[in-house]
PQR file of N, CA, C, O and H, with PARSE charges and radii, in Angstrom:
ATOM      1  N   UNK A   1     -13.555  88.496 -43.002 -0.4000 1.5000
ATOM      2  CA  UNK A   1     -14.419  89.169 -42.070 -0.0000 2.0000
ATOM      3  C   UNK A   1     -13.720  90.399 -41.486  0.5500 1.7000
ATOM      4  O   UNK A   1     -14.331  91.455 -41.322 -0.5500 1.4000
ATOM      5  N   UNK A   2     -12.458  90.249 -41.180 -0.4000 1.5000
ATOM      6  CA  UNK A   2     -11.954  90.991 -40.314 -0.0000 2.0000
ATOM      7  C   UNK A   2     -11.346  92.301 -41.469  0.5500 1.7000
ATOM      8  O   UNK A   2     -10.944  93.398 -41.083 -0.5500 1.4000
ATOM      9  H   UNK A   2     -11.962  89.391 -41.313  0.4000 1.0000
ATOM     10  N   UNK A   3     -11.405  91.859 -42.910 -0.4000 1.5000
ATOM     11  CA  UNK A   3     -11.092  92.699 -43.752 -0.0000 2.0000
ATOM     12  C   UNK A   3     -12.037  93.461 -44.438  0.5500 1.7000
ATOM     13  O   UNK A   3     -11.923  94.413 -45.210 -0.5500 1.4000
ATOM     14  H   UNK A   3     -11.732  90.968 -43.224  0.4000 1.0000
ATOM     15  N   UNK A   4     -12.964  92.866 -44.014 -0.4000 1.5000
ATOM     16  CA  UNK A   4     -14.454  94.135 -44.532 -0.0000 2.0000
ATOM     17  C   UNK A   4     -14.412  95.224 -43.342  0.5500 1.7000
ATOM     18  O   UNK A   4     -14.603  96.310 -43.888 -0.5500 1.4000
ATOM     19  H   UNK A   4     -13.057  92.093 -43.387  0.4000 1.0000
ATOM     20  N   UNK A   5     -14.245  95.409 -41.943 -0.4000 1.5000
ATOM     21  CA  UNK A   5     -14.077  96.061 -41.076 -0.0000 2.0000
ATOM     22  C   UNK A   5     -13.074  97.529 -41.814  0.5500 1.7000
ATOM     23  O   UNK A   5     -13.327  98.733 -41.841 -0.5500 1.4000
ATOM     24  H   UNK A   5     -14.089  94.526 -41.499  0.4000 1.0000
ATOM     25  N   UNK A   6     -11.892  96.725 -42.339 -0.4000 1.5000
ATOM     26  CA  UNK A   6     -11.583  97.806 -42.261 -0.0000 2.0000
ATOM     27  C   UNK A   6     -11.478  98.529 -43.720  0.5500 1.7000
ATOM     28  O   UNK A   6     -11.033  99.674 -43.793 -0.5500 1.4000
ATOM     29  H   UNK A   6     -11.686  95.746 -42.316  0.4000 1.0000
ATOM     30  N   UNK A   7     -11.865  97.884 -44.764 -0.4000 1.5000
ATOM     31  CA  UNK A   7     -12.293  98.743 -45.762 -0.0000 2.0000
ATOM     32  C   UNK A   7     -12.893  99.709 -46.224  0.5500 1.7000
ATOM     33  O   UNK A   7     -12.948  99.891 -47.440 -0.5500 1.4000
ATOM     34  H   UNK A   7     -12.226  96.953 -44.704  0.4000 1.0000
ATOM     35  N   UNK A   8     -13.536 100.626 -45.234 -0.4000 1.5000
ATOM     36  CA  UNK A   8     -14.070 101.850 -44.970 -0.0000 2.0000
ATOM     37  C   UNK A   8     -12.672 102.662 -44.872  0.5500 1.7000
ATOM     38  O   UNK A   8     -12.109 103.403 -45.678 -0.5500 1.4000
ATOM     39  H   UNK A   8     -13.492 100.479 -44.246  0.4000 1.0000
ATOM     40  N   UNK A   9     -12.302 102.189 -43.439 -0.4000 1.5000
ATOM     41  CA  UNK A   9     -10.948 103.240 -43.158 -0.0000 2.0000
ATOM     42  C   UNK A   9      -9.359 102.773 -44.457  0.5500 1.7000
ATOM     43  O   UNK A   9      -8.348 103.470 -44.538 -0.5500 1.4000
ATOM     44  H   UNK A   9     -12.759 101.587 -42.784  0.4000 1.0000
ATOM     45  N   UNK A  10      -9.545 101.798 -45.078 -0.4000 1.5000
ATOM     46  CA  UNK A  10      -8.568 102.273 -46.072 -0.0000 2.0000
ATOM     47  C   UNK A  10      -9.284 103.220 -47.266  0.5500 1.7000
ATOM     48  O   UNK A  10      -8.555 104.011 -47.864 -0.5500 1.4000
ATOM     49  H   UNK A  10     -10.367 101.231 -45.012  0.4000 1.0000
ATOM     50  N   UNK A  11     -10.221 103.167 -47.493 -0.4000 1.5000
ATOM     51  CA  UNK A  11     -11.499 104.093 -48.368 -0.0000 2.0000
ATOM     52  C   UNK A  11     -10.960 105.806 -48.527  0.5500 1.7000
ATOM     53  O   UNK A  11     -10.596 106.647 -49.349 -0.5500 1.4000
ATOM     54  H   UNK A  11     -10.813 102.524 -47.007  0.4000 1.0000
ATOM     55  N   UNK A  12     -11.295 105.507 -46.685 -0.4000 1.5000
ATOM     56  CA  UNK A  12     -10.957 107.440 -46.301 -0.0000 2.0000
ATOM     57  C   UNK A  12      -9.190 107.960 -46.554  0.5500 1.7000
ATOM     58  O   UNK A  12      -8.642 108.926 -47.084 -0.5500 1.4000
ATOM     59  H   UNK A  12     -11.591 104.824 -46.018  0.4000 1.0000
ATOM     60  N   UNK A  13      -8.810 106.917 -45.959 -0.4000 1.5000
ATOM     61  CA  UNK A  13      -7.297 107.208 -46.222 -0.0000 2.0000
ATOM     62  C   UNK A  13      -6.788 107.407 -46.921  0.5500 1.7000
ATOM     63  O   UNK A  13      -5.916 108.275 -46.928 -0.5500 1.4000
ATOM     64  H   UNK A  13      -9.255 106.132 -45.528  0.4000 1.0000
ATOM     65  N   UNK A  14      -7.191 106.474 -48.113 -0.4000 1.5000
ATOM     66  CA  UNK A  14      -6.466 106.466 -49.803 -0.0000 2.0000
ATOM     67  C   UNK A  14      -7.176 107.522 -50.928  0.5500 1.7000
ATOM     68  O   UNK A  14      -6.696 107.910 -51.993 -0.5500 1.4000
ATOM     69  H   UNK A  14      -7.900 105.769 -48.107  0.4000 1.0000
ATOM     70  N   UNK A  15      -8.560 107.870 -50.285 -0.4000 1.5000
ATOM     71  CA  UNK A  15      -9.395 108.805 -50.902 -0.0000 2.0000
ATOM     72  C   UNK A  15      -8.823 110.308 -50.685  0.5500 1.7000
ATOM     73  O   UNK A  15      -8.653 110.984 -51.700 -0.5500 1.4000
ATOM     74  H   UNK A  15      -8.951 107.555 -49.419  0.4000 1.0000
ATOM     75  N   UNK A  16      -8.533 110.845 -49.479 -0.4000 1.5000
ATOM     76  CA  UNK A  16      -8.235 111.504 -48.926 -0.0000 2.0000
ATOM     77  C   UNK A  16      -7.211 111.563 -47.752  0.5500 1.7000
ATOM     78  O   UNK A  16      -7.511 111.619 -46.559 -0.5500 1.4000
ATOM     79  H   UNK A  16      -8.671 110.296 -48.654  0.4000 1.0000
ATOM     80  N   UNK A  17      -5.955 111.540 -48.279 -0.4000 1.5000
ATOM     81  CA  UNK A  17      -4.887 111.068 -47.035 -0.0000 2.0000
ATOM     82  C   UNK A  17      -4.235 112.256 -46.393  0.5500 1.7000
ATOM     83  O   UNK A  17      -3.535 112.073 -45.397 -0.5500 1.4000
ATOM     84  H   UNK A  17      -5.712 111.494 -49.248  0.4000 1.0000
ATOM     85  N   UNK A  18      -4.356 113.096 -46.735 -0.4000 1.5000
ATOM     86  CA  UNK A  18      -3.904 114.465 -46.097 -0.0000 2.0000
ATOM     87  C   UNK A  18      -4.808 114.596 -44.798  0.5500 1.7000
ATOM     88  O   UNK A  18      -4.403 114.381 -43.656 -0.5500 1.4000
ATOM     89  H   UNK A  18      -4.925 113.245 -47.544  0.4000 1.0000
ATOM     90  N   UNK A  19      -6.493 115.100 -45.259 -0.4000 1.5000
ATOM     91  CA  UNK A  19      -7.369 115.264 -44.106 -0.0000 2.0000
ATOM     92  C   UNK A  19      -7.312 113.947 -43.394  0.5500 1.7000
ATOM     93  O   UNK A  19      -7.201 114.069 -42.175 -0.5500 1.4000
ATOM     94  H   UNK A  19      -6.822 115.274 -46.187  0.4000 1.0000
ATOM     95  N   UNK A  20      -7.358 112.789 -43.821 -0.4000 1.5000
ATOM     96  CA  UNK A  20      -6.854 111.782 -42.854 -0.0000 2.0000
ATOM     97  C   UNK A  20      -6.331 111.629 -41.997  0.5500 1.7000
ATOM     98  O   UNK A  20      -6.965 111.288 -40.998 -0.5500 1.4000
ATOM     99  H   UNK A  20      -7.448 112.690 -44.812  0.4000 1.0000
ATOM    100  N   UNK A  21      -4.868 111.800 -41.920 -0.4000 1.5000
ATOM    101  CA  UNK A  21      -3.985 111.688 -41.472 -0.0000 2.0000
ATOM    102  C   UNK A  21      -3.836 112.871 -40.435  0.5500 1.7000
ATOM    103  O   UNK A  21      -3.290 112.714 -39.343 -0.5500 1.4000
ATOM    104  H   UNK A  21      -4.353 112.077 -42.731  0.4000 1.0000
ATOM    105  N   UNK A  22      -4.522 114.412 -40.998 -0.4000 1.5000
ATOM    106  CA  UNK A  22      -4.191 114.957 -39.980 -0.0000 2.0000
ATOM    107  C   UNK A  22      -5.574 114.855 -39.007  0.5500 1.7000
ATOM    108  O   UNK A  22      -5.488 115.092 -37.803 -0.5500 1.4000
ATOM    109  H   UNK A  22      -4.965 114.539 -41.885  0.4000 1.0000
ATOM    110  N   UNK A  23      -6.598 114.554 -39.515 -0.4000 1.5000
ATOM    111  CA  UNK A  23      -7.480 114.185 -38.238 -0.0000 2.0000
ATOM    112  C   UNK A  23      -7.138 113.055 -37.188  0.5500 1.7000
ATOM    113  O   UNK A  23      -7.280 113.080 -35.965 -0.5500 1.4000
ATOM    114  H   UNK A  23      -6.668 114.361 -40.493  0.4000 1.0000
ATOM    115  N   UNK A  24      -6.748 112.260 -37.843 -0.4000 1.5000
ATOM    116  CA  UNK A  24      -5.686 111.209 -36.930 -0.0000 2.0000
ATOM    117  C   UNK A  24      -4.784 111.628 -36.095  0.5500 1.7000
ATOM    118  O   UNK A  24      -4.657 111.197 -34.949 -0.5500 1.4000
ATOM    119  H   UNK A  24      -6.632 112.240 -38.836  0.4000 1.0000
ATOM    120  N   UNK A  25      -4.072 112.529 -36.635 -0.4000 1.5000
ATOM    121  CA  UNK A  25      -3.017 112.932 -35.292 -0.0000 2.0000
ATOM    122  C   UNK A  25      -3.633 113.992 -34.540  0.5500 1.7000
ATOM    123  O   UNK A  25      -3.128 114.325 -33.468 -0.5500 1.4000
ATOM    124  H   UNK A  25      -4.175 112.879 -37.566  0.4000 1.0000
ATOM    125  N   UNK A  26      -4.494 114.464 -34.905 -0.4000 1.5000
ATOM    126  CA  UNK A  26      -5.092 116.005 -34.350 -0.0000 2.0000
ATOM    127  C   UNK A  26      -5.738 115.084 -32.849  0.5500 1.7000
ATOM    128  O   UNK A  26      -5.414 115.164 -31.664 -0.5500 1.4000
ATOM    129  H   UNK A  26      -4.903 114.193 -35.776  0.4000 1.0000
ATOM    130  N   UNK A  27      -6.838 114.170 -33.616 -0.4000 1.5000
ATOM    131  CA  UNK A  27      -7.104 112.911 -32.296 -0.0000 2.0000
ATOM    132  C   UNK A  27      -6.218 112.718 -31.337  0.5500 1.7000
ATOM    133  O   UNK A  27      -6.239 113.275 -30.239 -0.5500 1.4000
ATOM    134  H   UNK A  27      -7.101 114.105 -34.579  0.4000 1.0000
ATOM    135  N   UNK A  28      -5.040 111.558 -31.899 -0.4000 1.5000
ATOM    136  CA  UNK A  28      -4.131 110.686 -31.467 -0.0000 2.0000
ATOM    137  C   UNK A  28      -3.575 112.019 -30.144  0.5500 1.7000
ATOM    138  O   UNK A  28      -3.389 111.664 -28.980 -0.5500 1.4000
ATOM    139  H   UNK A  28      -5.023 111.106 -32.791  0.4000 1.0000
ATOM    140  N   UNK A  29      -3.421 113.171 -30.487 -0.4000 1.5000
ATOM    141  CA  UNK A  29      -2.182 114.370 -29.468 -0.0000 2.0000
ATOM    142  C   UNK A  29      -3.174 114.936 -29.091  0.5500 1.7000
ATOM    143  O   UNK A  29      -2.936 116.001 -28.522 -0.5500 1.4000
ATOM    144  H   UNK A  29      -3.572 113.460 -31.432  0.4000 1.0000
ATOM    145  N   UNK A  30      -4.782 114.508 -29.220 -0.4000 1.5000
ATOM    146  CA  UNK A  30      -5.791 115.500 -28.573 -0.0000 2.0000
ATOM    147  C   UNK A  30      -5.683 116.977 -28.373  0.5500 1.7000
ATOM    148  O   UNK A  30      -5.706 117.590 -27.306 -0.5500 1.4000
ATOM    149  H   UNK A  30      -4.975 113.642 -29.683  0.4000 1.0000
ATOM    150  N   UNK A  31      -5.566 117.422 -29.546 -0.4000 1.5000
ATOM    151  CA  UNK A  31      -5.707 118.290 -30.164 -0.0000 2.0000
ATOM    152  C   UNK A  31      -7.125 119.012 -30.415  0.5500 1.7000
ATOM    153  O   UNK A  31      -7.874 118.480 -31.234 -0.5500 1.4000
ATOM    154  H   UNK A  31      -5.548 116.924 -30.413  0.4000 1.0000
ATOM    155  N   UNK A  32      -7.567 120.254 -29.727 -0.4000 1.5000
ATOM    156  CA  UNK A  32      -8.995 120.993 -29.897 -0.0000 2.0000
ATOM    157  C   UNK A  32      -8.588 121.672 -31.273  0.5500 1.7000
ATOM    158  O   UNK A  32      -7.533 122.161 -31.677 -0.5500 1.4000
ATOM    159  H   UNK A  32      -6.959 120.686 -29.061  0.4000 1.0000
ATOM    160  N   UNK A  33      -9.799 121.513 -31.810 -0.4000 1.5000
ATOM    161  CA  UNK A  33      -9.524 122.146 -33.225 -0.0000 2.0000
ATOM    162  C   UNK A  33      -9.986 123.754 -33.210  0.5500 1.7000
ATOM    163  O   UNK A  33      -9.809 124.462 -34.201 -0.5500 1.4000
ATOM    164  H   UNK A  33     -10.656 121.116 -31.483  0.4000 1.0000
ATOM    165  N   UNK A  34     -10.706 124.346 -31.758 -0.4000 1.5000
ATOM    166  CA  UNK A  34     -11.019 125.423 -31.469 -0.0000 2.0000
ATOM    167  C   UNK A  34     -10.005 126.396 -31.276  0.5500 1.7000
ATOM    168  O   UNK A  34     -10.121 127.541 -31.711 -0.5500 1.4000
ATOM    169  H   UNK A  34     -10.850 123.771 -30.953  0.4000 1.0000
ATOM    170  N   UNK A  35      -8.996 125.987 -30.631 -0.4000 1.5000
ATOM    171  CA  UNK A  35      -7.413 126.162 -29.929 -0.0000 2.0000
ATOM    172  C   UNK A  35      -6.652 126.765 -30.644  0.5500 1.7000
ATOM    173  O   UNK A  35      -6.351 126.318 -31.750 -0.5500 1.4000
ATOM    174  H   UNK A  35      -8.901 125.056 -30.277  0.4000 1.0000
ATOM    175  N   UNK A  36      -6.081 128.126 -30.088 -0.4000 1.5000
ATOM    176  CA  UNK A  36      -4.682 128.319 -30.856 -0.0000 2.0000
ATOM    177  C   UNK A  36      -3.679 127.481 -30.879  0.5500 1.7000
ATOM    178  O   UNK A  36      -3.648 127.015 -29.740 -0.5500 1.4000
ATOM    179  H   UNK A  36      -6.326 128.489 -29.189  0.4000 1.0000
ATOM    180  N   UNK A  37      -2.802 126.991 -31.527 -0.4000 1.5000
ATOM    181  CA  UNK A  37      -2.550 127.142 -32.612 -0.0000 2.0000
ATOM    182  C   UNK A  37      -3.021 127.016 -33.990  0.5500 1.7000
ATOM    183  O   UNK A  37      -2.833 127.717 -34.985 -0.5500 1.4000
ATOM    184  H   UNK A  37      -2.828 127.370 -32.452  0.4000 1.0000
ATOM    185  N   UNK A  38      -4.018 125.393 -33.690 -0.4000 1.5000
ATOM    186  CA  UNK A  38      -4.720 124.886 -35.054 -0.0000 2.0000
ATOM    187  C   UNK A  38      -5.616 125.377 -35.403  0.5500 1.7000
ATOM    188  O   UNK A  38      -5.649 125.165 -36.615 -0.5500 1.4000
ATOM    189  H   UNK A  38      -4.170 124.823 -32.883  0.4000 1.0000
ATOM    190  N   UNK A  39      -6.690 126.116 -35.036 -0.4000 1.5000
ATOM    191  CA  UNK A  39      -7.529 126.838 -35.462 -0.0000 2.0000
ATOM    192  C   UNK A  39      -6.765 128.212 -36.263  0.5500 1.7000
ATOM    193  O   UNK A  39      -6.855 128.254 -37.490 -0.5500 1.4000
ATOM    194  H   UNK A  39      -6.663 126.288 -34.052  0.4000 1.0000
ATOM    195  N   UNK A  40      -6.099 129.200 -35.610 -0.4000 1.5000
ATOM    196  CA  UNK A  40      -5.334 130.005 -36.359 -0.0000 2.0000
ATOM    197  C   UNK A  40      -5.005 129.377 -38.380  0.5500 1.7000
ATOM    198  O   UNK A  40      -5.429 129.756 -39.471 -0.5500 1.4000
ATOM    199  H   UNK A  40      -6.026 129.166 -34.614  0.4000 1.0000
ATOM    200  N   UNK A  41      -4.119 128.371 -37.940 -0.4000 1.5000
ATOM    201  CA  UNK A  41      -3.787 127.464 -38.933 -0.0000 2.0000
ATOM    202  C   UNK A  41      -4.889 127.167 -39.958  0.5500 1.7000
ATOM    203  O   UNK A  41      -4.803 127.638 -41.092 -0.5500 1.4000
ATOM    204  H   UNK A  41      -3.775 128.063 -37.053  0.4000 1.0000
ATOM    205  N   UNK A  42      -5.728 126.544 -39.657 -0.4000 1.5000
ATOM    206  CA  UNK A  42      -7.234 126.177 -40.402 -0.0000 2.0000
ATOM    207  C   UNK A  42      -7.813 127.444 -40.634  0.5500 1.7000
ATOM    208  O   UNK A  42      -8.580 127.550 -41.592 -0.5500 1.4000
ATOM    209  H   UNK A  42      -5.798 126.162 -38.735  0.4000 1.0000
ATOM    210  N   UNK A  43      -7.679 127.997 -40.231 -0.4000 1.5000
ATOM    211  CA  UNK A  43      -8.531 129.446 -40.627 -0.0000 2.0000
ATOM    212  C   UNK A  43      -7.719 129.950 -42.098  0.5500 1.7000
ATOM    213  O   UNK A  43      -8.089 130.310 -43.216 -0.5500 1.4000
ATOM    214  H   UNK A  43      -7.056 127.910 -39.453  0.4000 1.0000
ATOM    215  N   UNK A  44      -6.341 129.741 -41.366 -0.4000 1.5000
ATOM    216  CA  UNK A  44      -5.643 130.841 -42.987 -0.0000 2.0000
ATOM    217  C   UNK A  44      -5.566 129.308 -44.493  0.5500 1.7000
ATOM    218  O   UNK A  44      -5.675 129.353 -45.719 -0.5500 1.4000
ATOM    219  H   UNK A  44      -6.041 129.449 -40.458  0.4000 1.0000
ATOM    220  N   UNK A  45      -5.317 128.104 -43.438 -0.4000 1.5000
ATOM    221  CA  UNK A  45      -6.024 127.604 -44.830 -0.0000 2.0000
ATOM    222  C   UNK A  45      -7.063 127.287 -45.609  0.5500 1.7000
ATOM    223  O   UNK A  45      -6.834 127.016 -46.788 -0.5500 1.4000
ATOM    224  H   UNK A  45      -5.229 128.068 -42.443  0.4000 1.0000
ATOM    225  N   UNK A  46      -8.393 127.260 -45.110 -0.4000 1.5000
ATOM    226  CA  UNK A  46      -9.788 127.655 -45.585 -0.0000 2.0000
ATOM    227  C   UNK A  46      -9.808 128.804 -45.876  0.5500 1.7000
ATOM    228  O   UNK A  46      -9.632 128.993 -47.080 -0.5500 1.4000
ATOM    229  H   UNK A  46      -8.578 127.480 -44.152  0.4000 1.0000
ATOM    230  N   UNK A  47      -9.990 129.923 -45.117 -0.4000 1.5000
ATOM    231  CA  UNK A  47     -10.382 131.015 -45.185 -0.0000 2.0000
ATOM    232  C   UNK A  47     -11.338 130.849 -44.612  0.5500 1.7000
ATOM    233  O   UNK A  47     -11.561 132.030 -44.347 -0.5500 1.4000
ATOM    234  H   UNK A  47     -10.134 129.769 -44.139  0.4000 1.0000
ATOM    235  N   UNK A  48     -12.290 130.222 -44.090 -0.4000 1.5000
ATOM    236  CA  UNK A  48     -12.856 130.308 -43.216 -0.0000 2.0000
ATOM    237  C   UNK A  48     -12.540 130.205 -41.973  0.5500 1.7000
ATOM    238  O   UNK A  48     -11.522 129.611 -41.619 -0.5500 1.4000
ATOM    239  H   UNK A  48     -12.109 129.263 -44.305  0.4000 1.0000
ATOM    240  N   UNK A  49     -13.747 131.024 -40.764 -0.4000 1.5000
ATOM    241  CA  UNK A  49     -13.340 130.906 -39.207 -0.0000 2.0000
ATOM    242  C   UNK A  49     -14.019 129.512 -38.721  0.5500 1.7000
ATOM    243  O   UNK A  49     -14.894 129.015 -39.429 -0.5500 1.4000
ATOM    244  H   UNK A  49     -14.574 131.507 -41.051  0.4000 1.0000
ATOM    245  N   UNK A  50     -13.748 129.086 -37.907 -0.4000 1.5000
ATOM    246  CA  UNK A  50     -13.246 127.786 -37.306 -0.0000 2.0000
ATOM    247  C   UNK A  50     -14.289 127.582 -36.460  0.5500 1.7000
ATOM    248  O   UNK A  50     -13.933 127.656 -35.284 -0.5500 1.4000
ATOM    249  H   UNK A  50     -13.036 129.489 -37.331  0.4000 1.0000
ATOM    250  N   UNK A  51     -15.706 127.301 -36.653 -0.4000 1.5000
ATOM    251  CA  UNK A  51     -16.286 127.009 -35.298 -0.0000 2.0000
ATOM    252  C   UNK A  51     -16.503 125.913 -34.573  0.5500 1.7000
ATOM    253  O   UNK A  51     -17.037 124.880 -34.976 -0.5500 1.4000
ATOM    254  H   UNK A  51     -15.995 127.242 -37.609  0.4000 1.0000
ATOM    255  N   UNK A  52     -15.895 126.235 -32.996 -0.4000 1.5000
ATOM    256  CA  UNK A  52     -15.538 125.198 -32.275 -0.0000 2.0000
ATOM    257  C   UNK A  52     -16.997 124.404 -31.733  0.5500 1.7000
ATOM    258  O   UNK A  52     -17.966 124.993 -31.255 -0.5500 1.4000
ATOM    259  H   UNK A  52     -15.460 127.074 -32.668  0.4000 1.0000
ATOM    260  N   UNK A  53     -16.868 122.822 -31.955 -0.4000 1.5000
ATOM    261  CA  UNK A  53     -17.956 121.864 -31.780 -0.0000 2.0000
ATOM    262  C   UNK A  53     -17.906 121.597 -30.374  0.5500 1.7000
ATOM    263  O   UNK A  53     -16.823 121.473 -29.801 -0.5500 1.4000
ATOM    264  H   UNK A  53     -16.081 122.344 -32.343  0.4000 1.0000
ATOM    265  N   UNK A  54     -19.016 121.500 -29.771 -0.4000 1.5000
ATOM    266  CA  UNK A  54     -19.284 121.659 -28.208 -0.0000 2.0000
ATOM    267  C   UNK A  54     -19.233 120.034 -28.145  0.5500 1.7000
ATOM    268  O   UNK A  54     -19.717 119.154 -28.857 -0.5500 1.4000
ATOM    269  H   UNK A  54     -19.895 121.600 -30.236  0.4000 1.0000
ATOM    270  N   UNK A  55     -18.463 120.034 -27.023 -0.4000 1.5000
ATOM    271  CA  UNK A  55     -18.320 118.774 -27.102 -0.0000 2.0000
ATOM    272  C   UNK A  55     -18.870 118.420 -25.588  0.5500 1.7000
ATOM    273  O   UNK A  55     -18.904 119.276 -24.704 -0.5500 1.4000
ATOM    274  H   UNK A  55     -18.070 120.749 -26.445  0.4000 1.0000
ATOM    275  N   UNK A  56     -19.329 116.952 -25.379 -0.4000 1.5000
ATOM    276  CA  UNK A  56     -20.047 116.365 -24.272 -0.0000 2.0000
ATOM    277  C   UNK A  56     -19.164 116.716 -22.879  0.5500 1.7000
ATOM    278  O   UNK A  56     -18.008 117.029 -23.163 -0.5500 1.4000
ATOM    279  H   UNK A  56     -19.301 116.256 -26.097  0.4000 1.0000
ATOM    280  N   UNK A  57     -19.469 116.733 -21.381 -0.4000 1.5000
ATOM    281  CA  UNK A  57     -19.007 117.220 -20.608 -0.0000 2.0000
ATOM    282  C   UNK A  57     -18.810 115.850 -20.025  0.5500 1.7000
ATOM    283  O   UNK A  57     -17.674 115.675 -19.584 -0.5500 1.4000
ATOM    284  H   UNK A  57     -20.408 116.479 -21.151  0.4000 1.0000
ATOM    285  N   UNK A  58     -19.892 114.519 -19.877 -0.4000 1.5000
ATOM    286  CA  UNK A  58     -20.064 113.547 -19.397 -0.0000 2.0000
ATOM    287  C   UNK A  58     -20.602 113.857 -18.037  0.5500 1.7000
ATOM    288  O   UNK A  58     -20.163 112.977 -17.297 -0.5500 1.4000
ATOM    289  H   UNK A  58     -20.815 114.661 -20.235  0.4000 1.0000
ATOM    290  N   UNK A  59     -21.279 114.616 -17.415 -0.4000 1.5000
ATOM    291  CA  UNK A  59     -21.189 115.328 -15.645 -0.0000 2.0000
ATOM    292  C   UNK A  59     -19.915 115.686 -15.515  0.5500 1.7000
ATOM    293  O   UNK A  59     -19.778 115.893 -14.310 -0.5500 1.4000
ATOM    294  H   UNK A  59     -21.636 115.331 -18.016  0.4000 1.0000
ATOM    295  N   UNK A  60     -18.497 115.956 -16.267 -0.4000 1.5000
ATOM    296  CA  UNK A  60     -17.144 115.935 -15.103 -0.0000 2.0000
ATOM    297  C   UNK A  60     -17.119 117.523 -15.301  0.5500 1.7000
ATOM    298  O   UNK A  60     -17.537 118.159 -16.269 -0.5500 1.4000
ATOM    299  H   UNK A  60     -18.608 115.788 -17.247  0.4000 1.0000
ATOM    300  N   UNK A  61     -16.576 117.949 -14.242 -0.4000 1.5000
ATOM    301  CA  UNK A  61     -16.323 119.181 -13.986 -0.0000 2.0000
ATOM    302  C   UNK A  61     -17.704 120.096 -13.120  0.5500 1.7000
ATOM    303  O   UNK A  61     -17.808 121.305 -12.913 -0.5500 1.4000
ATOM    304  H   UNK A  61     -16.236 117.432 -13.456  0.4000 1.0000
ATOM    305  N   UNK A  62     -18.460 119.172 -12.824 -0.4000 1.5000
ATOM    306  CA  UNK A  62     -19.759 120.094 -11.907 -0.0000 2.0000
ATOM    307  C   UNK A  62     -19.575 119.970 -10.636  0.5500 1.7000
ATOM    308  O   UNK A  62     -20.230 120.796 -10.000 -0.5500 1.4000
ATOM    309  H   UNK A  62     -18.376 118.189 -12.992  0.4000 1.0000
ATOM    310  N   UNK A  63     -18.751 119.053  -9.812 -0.4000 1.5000
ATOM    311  CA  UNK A  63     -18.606 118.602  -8.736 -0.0000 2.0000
ATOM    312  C   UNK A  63     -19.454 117.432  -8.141  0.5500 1.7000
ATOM    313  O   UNK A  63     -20.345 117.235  -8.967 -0.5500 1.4000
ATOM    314  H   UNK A  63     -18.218 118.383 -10.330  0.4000 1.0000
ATOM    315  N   UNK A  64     -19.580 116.675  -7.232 -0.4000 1.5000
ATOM    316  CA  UNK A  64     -19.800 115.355  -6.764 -0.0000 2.0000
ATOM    317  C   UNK A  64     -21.810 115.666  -7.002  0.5500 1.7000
ATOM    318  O   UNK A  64     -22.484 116.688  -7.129 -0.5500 1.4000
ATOM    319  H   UNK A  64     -18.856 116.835  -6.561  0.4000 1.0000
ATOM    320  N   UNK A  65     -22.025 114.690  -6.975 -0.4000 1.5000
ATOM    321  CA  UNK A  65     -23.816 114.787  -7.418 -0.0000 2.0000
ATOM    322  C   UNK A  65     -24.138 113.396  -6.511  0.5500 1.7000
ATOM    323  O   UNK A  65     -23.480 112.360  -6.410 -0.5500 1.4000
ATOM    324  H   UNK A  65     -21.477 113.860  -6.871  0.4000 1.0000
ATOM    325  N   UNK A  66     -25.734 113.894  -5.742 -0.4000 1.5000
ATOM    326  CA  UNK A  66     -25.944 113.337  -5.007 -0.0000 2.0000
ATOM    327  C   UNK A  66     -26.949 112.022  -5.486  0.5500 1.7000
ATOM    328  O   UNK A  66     -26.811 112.046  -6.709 -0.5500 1.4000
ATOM    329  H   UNK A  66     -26.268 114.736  -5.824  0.4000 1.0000
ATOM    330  N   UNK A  67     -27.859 110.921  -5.177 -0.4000 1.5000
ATOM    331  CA  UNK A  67     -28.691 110.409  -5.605 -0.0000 2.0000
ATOM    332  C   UNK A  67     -29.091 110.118  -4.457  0.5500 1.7000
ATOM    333  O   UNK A  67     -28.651 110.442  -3.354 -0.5500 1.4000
ATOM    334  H   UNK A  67     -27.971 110.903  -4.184  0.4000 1.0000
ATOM    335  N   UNK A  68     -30.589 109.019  -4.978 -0.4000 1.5000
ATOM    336  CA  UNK A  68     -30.803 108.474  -3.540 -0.0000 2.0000
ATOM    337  C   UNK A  68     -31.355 107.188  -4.111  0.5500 1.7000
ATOM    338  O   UNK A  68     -32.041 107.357  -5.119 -0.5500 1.4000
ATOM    339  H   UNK A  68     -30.946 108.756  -5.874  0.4000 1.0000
ATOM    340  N   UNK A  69     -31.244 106.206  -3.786 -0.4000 1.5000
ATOM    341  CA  UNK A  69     -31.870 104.770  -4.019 -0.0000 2.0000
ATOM    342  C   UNK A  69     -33.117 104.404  -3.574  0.5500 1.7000
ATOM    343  O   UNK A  69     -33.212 104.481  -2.349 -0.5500 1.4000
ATOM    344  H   UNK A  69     -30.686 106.068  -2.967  0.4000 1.0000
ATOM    345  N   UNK A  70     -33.821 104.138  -3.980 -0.4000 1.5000
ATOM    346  CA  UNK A  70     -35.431 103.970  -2.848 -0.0000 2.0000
ATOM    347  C   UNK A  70     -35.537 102.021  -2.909  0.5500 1.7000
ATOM    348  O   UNK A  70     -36.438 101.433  -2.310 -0.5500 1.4000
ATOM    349  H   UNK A  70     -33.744 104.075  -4.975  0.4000 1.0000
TER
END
């Protein structure tokens, strides 16, 4: 049971262990892929430019928000 779980992620890994691995650490060190340095980087190895994915805010950063309960 617990080995069908993860037979997807040995799939991606062994299929592709380079992009793997570095999406893993790009995660793991929270790493923006928009960001100089890695974007620079990704750009000269695609050749393509890098467009950065908008990512969810969750409300943080708007300041305190009021409600009211009825």
């Amino acid at each position: 049971m617990f080995l069908d779980e993860l037979t997807p992620l040995a799939r991606e890994m062994f299929g592709r262990p380079v992009a793997f691995l570095g999406g893993f650490c790009s995660g793991f060190l929270r790493l923006s892929l928009g960001e100089d340095p890695v974007k620079t980087w990704l750009t000269q190895q695609t050749g393509q430019p890098v467009t950065p994915v908008a990512t969810p805010q969750n409300g943080k950063g708007k300041g305190p928000t009021t409600i009211s309960i009825d």
